[in-house]
Each structure stands twice: as C-alpha cells, then as structure tokens.
Z-matrix of the N, CA and C atoms (Angstrom, degrees):
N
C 1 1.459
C 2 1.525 1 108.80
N 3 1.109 2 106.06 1 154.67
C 4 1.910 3 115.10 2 -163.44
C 5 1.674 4 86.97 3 -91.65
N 6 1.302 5 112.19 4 -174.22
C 7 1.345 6 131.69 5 172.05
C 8 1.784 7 106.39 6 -90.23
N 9 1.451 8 91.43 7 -42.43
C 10 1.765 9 107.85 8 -162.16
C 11 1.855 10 89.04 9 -115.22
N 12 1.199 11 110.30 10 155.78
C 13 1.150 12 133.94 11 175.55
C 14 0.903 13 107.52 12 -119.91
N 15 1.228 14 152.69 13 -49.54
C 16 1.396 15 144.58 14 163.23
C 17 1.830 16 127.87 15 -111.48
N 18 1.150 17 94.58 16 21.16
C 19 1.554 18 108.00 17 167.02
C 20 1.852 19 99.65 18 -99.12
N 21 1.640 20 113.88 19 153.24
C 22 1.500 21 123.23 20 -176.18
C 23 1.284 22 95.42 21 -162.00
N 24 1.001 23 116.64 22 -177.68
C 25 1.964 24 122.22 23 -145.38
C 26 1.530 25 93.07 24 -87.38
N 27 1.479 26 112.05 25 -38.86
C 28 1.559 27 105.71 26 179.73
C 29 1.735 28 117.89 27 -66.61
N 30 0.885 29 114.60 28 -11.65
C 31 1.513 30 132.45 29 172.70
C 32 1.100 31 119.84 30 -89.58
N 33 1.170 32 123.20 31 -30.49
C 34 1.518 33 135.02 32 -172.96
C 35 1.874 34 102.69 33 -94.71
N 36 1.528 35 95.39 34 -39.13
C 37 1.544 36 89.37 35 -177.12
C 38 2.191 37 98.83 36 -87.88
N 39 0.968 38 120.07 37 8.49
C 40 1.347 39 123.15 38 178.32
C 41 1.715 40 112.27 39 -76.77
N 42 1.650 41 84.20 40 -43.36
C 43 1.755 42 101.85 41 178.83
C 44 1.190 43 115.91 42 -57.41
N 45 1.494 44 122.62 43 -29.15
C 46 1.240 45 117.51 44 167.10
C 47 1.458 46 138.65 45 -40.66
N 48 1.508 47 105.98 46 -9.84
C 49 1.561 48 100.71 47 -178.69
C 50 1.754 49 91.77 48 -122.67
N 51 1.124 50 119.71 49 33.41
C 52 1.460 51 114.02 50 145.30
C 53 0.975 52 114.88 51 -108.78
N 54 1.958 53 122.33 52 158.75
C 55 1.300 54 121.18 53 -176.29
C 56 1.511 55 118.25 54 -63.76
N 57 1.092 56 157.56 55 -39.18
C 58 1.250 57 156.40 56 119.74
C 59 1.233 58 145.02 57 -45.94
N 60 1.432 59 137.12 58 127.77
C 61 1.775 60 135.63 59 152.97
C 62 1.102 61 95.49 60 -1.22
N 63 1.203 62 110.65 61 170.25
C 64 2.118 63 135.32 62 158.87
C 65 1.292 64 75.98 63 -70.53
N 66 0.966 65 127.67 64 165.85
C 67 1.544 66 168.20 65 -142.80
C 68 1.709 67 95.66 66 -144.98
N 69 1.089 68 151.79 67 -12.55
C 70 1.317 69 148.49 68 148.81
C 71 1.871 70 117.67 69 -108.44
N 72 1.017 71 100.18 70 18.55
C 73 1.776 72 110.68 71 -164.05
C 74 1.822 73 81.83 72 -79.62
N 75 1.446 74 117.50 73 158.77
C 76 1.742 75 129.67 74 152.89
C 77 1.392 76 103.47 75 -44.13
N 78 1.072 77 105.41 76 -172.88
C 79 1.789 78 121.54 77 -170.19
C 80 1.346 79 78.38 78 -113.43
N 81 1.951 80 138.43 79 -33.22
C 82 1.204 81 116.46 80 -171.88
C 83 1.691 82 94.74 81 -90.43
N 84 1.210 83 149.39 82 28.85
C 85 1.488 84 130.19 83 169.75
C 86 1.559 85 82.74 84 -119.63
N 87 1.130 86 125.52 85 -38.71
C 88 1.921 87 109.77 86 168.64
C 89 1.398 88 110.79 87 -54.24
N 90 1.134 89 119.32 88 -34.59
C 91 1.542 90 106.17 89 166.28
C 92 1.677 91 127.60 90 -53.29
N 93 1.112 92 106.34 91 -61.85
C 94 1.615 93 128.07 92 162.16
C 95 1.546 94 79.27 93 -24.40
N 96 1.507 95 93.72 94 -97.93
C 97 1.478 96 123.26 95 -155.93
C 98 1.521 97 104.72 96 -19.54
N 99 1.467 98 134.25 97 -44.71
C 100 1.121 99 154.97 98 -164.38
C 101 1.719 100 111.63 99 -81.30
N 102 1.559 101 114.16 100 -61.92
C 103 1.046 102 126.14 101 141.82
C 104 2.156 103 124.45 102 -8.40
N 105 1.317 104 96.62 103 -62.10
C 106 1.356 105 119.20 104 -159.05
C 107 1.488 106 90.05 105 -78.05
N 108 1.336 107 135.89 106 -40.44
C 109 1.358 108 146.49 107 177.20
C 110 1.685 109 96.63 108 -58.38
N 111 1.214 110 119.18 109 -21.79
C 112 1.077 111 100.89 110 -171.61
C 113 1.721 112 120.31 111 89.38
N 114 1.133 113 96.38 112 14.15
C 115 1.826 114 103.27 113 174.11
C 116 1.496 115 96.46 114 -131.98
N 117 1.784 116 100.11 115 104.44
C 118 1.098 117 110.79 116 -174.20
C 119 1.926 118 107.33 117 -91.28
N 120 1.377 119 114.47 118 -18.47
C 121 1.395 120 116.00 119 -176.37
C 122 2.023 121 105.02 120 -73.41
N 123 1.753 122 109.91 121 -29.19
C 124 1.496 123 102.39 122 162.47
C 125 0.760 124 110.54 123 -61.96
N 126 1.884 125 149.58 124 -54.87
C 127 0.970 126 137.69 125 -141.31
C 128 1.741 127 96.23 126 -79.87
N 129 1.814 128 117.72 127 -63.47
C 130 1.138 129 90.41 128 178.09
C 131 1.526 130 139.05 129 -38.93
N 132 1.753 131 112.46 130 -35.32
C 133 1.605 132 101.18 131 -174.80
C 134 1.520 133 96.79 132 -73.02
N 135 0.399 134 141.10 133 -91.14
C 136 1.693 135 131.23 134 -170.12
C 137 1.494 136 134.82 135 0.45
N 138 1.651 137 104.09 136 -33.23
C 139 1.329 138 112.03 137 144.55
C 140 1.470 139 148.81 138 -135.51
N 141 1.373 140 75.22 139 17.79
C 142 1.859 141 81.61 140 179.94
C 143 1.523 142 117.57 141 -84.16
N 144 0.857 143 119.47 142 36.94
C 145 1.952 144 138.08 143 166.24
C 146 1.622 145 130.10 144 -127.25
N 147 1.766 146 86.88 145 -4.96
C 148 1.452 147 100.09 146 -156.50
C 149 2.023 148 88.16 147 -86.06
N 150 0.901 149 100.66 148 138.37
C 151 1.845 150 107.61 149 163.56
C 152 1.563 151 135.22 150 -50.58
N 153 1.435 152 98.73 151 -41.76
C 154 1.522 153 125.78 152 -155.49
C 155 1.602 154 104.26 153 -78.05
N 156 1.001 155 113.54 154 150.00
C 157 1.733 156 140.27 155 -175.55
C 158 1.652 157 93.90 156 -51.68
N 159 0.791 158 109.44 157 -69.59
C 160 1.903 159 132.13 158 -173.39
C 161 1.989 160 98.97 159 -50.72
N 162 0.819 161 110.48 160 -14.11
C 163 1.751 162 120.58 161 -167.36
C 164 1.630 163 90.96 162 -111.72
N 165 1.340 164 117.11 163 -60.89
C 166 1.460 165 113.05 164 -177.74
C 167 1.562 166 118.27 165 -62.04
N 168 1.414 167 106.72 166 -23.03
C 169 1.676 168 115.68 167 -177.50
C 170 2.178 169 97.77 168 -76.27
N 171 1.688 170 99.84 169 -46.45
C 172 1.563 171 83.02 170 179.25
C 173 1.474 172 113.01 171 -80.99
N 174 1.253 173 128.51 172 2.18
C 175 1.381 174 142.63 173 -173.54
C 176 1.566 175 90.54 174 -68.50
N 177 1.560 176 110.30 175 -67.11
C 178 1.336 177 125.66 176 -164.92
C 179 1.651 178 97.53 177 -57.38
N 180 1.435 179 123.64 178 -62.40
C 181 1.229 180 118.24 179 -163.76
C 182 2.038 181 114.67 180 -53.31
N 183 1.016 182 105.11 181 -32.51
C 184 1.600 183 109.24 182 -172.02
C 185 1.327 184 92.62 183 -82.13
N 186 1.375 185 152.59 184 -50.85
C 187 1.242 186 131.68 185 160.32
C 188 1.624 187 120.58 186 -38.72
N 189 0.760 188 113.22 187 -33.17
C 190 1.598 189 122.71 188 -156.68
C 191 1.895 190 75.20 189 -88.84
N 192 1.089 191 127.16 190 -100.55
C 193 1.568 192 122.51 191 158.99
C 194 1.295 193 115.00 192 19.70
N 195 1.634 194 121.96 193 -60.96
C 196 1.497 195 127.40 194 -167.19
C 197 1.872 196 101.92 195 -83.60
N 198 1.398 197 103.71 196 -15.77
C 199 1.546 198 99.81 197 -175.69
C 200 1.871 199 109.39 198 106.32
N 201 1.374 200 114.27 199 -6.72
C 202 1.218 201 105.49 200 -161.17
C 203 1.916 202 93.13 201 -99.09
N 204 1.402 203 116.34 202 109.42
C 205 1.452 204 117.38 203 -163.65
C 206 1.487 205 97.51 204 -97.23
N 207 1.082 206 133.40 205 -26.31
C 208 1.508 207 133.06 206 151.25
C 209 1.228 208 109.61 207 -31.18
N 210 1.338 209 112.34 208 -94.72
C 211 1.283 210 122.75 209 -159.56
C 212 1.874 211 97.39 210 -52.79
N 213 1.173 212 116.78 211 -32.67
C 214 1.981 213 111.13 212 -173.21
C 215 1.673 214 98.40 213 -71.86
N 216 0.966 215 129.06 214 -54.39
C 217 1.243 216 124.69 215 178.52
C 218 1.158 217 120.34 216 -40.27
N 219 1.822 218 122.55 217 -50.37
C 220 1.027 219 134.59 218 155.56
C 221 1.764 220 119.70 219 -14.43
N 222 1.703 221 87.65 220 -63.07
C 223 1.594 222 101.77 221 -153.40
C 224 2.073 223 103.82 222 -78.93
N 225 1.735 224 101.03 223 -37.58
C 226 1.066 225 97.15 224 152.87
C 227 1.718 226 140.68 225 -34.38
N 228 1.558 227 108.46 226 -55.60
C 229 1.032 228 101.48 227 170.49
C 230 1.468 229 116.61 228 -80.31
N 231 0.977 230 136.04 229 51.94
C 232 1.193 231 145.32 230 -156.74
C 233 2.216 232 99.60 231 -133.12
N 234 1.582 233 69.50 232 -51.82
C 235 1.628 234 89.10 233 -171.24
C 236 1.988 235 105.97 234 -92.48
N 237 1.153 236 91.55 235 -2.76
C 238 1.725 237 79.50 236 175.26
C 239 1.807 238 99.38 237 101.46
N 240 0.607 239 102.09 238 -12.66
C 241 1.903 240 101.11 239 -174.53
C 242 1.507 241 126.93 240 -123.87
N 243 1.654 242 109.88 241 154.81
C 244 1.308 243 87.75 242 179.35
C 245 1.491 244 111.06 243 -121.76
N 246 1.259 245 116.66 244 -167.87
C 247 1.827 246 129.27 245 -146.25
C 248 1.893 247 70.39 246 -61.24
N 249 1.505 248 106.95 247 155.36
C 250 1.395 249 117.37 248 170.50
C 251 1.945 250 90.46 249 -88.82
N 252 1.654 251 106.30 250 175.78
C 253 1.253 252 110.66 251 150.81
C 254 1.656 253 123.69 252 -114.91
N 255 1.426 254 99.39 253 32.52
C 256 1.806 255 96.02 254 -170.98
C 257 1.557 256 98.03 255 -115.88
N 258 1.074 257 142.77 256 -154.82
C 259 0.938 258 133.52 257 -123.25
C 260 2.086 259 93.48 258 -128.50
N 261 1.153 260 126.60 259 173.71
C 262 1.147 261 126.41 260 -167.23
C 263 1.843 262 104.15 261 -83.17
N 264 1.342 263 105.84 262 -27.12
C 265 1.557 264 111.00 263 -174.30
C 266 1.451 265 108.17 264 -78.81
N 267 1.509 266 98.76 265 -28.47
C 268 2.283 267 103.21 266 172.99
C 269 1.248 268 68.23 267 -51.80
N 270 1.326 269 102.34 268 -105.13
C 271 1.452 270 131.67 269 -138.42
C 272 1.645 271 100.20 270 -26.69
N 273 1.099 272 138.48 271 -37.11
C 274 1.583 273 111.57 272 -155.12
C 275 1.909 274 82.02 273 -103.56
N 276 1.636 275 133.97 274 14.83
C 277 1.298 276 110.32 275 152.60
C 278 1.640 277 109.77 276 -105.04
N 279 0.987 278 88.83 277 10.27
C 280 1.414 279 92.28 278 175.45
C 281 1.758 280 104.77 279 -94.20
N 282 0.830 281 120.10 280 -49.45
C 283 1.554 282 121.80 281 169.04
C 284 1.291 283 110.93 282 -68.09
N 285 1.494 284 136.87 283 -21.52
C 286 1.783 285 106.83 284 164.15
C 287 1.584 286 108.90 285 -90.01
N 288 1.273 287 127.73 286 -16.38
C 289 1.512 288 137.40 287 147.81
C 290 1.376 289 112.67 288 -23.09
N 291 1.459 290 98.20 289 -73.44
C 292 1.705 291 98.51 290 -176.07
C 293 1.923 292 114.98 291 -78.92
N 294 1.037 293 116.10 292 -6.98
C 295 1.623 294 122.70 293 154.27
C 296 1.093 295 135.76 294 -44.78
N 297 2.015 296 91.26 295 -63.94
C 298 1.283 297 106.38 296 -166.32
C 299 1.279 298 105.60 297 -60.90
C-alpha cells in the first residue's frame, strides 16, 4: 500500500514550485521535498533520528549528495542497499517512487 492514493511522482514533483510540502506528504517525502528546494540541512534534520530503512536509504542519499561516500555507504548499509551508480537525480526519483 502507497502512503498517497492519489498523489504520483508527477504531482509530487509539481509541488515543488509551491512554498511548502503537501501538507499530508511523510516526513520522509518532506525530506525529498525539502531536499529538492535545495535545503539539504532540512532534509537531513528531518530524518536523521528516524530508525526506519526508508530514513536510512534518504540518510544515505543526502550524504552521498554532500560528497561524503563514507558516511553514505554507512547509511546505505543501514538501509539494506548499496551506493547506486546512476546519477543523484535517479536516485532521489527513485526514492519518492518508492514513498509514494
């Protein structure tokens, strides 16, 4: 089961040019969402406390993002996965994909 039922990546990436997330989005697609704004220190606080696989996978990606492949690898294996080799924009539609 999705989070959103009628939210999809083209919707989610639409929101981007409003001043805020959906207002019903996860705390991990406000990350994205936050992320994508280009404020990568919101997106990390938002989940870097969180426990869950799905938190450690965007944990890993915003490190990996900042350049620090240590610490992403880290967080990767955290989440079950390892560093992708495609590009930072797959990867972060690939992570509101598997969100939504």
């Amino acid at each position: 089961m999705t989070l959103f039922s009628i939210m999809d990546i083209t919707t989610f990436q639409n929101s981007l040019s409003e001043k805020a997330p959906p207002a019903d989005a996860s705390v991990y697609l406000k990350a994205l969402w936050h992320d994508a704004q280009g404020n990568w220190q919101k997106a990390h606080e938002l989940i870097q406390d969180l426990p869950s696989k799905s938190a450690a996978w965007i944990h890993a990606y915003l490190h990996r993002k900042e350049g620090d492949n240590w610490n992403a690898d880290y967080w990767y294996t955290s989440a079950g996965k390892k560093r992708p080799a495609g590009s930072l924009q797959e990867e972060w539609e690939q992570l509101v994909k598997a969100l939504l």
